[in-house]
C-alpha positions, 0 to 999 in steps of 0.5 A, spaced: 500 500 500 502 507 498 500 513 501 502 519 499 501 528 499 499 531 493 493 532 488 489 526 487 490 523 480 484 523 476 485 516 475 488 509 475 493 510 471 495 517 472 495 514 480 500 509 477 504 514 474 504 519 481 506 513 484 513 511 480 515 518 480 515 518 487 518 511 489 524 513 484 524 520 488 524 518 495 522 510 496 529 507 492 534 512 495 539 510 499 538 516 505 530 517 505 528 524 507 524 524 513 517 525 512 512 529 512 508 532 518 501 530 514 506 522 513 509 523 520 501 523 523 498 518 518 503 513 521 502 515 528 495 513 527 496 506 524 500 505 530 496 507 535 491 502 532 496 497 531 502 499 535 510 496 533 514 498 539 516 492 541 517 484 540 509 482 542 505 488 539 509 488 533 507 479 532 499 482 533 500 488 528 499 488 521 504 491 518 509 486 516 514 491 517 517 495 523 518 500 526 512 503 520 515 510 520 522 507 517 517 505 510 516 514 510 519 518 505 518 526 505 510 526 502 510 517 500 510 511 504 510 504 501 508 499 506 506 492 506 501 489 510 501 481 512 496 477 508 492 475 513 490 481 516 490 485 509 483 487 508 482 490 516 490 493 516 488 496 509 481 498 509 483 501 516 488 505 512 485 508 506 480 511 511 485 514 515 488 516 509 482 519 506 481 523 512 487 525 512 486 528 505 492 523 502 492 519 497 491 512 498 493 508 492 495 499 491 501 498 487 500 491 486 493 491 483 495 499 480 489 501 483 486 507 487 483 506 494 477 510 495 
């Protein structure tokens, strides 16, 4: 899953195009940029719902990486969600995305998330 800060995309297509930009701009680099506030909030809240500070909450989270803010980059994160809670962790994200007024977007089914 991908959120990120700016302009909705118009569609699909142009979400998918948004969303290779931003991972060659801040996702592939070797030193990420600290995220934004707006990124930095979005994260404080998928964790409070789901901590990942330590050993025990992070084996009953969803986030199949930790700690979640590492996968945040200046206005992007590109965060995978396990399997077996995806649809919860992922619908639960998306909402929180769009209250935030970010873009939530699905690279593997290229895809946007409204």
């Amino acid at each position: 899953m991908s959120v990120w800060q700016g302009e909705p995309p118009a569609d699909d297509a142009a979400a998918r195009t948004t969303f290779r930009a931003l991972y060659g701009k801040y996702i592939e680099r070797e030193y990420p940029t600290p995220p934004t506030s707006k990124i930095a909030e979005f994260v404080a809240i998928l964790v409070k719902r789901w901590p990942d500070d330590t050993d025990e909450a992070f084996d009953e989270s969803p986030w199949a990486a930790a700690p979640l803010i590492c996968e945040a980059s200046g206005p992007v994160m590109y965060f995978a969600i396990s399997y077996s809670r995806a649809d919860e962790a992922a619908s639960f994200a998306a909402a929180t995305a769009a209250q935030l007024g970010l873009v939530c977007f699905n690279p593997q089914e290229g895809r946007l998330w409204h």
